[in-house]
Structure formats: structure tokens, C-alpha cells
C-alpha positions in Angstrom: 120.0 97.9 149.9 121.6 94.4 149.9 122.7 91.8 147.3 125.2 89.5 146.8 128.8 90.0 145.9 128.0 87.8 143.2 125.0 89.1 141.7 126.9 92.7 142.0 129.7 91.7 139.8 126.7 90.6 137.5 125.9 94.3 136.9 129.3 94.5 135.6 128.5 92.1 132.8 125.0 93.9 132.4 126.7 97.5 132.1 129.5 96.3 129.6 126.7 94.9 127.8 124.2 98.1 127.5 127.7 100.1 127.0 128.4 97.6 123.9 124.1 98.3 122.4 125.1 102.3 123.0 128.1 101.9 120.9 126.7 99.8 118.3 123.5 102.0 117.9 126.2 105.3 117.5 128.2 103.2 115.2 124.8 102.4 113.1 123.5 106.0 113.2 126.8 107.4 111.6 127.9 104.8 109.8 129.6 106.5 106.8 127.3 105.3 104.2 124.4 106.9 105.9 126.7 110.4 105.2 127.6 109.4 101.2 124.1 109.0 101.0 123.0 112.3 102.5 126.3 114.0 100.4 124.4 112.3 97.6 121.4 113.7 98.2 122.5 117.2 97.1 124.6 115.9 94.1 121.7 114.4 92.7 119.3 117.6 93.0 122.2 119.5 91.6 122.7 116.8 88.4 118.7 116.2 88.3 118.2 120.2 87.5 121.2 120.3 84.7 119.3 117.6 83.3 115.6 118.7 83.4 117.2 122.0 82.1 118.7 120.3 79.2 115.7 118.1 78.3 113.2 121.4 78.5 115.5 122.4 75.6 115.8 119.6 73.9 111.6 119.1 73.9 111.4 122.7 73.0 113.5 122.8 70.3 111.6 119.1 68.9 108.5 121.0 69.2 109.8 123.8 67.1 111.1 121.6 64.7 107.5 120.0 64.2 105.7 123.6 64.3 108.5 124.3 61.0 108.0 121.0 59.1 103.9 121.2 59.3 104.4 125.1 58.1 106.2 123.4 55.2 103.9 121.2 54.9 100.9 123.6 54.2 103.1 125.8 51.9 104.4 122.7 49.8 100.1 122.2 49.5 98.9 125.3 49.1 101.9 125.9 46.2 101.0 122.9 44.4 97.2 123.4 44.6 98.3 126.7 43.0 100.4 125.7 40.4 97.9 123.2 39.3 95.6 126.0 38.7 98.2 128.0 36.9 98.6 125.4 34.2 94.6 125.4 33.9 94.3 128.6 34.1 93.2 130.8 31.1 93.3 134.2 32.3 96.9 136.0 32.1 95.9 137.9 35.6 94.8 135.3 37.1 98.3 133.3 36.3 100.5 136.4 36.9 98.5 136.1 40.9 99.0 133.0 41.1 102.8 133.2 40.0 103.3 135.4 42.6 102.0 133.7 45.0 103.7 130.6 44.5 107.2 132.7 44.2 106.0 133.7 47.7 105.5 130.7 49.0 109.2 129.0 47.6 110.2 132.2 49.5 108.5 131.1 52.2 109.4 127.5 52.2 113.1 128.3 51.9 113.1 130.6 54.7 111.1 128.2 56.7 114.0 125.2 55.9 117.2 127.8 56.7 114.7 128.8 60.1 114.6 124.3 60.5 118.5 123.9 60.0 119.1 126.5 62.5 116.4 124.5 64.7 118.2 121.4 64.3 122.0 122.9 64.6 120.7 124.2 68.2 119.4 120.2 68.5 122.7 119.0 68.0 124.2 121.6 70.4 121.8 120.6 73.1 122.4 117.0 72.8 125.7 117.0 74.6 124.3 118.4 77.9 121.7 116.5 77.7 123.7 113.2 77.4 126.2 113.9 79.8 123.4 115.0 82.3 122.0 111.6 81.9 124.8 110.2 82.1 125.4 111.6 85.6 122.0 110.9 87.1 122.8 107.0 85.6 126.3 107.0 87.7 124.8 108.8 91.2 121.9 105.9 90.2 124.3 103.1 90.5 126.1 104.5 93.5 123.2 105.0 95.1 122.1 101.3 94.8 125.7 100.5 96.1 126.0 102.2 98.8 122.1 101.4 99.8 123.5 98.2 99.5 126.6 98.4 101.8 124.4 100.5 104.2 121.9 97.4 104.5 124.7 94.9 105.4 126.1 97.4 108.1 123.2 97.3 109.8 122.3 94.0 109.3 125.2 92.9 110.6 125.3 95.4 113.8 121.6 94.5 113.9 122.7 90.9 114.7 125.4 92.1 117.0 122.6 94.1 119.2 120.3 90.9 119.3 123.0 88.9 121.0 123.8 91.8 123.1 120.3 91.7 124.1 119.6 88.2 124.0 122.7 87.9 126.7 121.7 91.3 128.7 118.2 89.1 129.3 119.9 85.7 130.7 122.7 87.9 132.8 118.9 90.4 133.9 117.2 87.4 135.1 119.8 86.3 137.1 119.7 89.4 139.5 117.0 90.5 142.1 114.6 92.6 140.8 114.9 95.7 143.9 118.8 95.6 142.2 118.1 95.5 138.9 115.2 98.4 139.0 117.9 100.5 140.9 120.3 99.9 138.4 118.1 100.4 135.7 117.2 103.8 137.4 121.0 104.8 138.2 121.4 104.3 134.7 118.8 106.1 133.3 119.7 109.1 135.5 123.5 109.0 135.3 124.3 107.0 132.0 125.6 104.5 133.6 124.6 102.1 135.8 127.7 100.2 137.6 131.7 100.6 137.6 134.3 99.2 138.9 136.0 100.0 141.7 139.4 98.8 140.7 142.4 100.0 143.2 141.0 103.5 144.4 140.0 104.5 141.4 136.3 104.2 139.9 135.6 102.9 136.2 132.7 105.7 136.4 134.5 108.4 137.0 138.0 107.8 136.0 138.8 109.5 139.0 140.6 108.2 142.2 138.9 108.0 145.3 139.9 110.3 148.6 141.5 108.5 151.5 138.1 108.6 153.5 136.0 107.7 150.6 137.7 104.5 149.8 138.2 103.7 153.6 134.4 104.2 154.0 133.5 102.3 151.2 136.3 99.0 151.9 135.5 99.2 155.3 131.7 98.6 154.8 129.6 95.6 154.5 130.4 94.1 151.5 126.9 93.0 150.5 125.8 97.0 151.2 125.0 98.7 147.7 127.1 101.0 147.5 127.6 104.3 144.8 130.7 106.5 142.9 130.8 109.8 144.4 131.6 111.0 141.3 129.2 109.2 138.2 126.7 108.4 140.9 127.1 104.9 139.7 126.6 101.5 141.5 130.2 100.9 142.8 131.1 97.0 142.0 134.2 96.5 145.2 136.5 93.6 144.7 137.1 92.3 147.9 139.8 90.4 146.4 141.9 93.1 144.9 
């Protein structure tokens, strides 16, 4: 195949250009806020569990706390229901029953209060981890927003980058014949890289210099003759001028 000197050199342009989308598309997939948020990930399920943990005992502990105040609650009735019918009551049996009954209910009431303060002291004493695991989820919260936040102007701004890359790649595509630019789309799908340099006797694509008889059959040759790296396999851009 043929083409220009010109419109060679334009795959220059066109490789430096898909080089620059390849770097900005590694720089946007590890971009370091992607890897605080991932890092963040696991702190949070970590946090999240000490939390949940502490709120099961908090809610437990509440419910207990109700269970004990509405057992109060019946003994203070069914003591006053029975001391009304003590101070009606004309039978000395029946009183000395009920008597005893209502000393074992202020039994059971007191207990029942000592059994709520030790409820309550365990409240108190489950608070703490309960706050502080809050507090925690609130703070990986607000980092979380900021770096979702930083992540988003990264990439907007590398997003912006890769539409003038692309935008550029298009007006530099059009200028080239289409048999050249399908084999240098095709070299570069199959190699990585489409076109190098040829600067001295060295190749951009290889980084590697040239043998005597390489370079001699590649300078001595037509220079409109497409012509490829021995070692990358890329289109080899000559400079005739060099």
C-alpha cells in the first residue's frame, strides 16, 4: 500500500491522540477516589454492624423497660382494687387474705422497680456505643458525599479531555484515506499501536534500534510505500528529512 508522506505523518497525530484517550481512560478507572471509596466500602459495613449491634440492645432493653413498667402497672391496680376491699371488708379472714396479698404485691412492685433501675442502668451503658456508632456512620456519610463529589469532577473533567481528544482524532481521521486508516485501525487493534516513529534508527514502537539492513531497506524504499516496525509491528512513520 501507498499514501502520502503527508497523510503518514497524520497517523502520528492520530496515534498520539488514541495513546492520550488510553491514558486518560486508565487515569479515570484508578483515579484514587474510586479506591477511598471501595476502602470505604468495608469501613462502613464494619461501622454499620457496631451500630445495628448497639441499637438491637438499646430497642431490647426499651422493650424490657415497657414489659416492667406495664407489670407495675397491673400490680399498683390490682393492690389498690385490694386495698379498697380491705377497708370495706367485714370479715377478719377475708382482710388477713387480702393483707397478704397486697404485702405481696409491694413485694412484687419493689422488686419489679430494683429489676427497672437495673434495666435502665444497662440503658445508660448502651448509649455510648450506640452514639459513637452513629456518630461514625454520620462521618463515613459525609466523606462519602465528598469524595463522590471529588470523583464526579475527575471525571467530568477527564471526560471533557476525551471529547476533545475525540473530537480532534475525527478532523485529523477524515483527513486520511480510508485503505490507510482501516490498516491502521487494524495494526492497532492487533499490536496496540498503530504508528511510530522512526526517528534516527530507532523505532518509537519498539524502543529498539533498527539493524544495519533493516534501516537500509526501509530508507532506501519508496517513500510513499507503507511500511512496518519489525519489532511492534506498527506502521513505521520515516522522516525523510532527518
Amino acid at each position: 500500500m501507498k499514501a502520502s508522506v503527508r497523510q503518514q505523518r497524520v497517523l502520528l497525530d492520530i496515534q498520539s491522540l488514541d495513546t492520550e484517550q488510553v491514558r486518560l481512560q486508565r487515569r479515570r478507572a484508578q483515579l484514587p477516589e474510586r479506591a477511598e471509596l471501595a476502602a470505604l466500602t468495608g469501613e462502613t459495613a464494619a461501622v454499620r454492624d457496631r451500630f445495628m449491634a448497639a441499637q438491637r440492645e438499646l430497642e431490647d432493653r426499651n422493650v424490657e423497660i415497657k414489659r416492667i413498667e406495664s407489670d407495675i402497672e397491673v400490680v399498683a391496680q390490682r393492690r389498690a382494687r385490694n386495698t379498697e376491699r380491705m377497708a370495706v371488708s367485714t370479715a377478719s379472714k377475708e382482710a388477713q387474705s387480702l393483707q397478704d396479698e397486697v404485702d405481696s404485691l409491694e413485694r412484687r412492685r419493689l422488686a419489679l422497680e430494683e429489676q427497672e433501675l437495673e434495666v435502665m442502668e444497662a440503658v445508660e451503658q448502651a448509649q455510648p456505643s450506640f452514639d459513637a456508632a452513629a456518630n461514625e456512620l454520620a462521618e463515613i456519610d459525609r466523606r462519602r458525599a465528598e469524595l463522590e463529589q471529588r470523583l464526579a469532577v475527575a471525571e467530568a473533567h477527564i471526560a471533557r479531555d476525551l471529547a476533545a481528544a475525540a473530537e480532534q482524532r475525527s478532523l485529523l481521521a477524515a483527513e486520511v484515506q480510508r485503505d490507510l486508516l482501516d490498516l491502521y485501525e487494524d495494526t492497532r487493534n492487533r499490536y496496540g499501536m498503530g504508528a511510530a516513529r522512526l526517528r534516527g534508527n530507532v523505532s518509537e514502537g519498539s524502543n529498539m534500534a533498527l539493524t544495519d539492513a533493516e534501516l537500509a531497506g526501509i530508507r532506501g524504499g519508496d517513500p510513499e510505500e507503507i511500511v512496518f516496525c519489525p519489532g511492534s509491528g506498527a506502521i513505521l512513520i520515516r522522516d525523510f528529512e532527518d
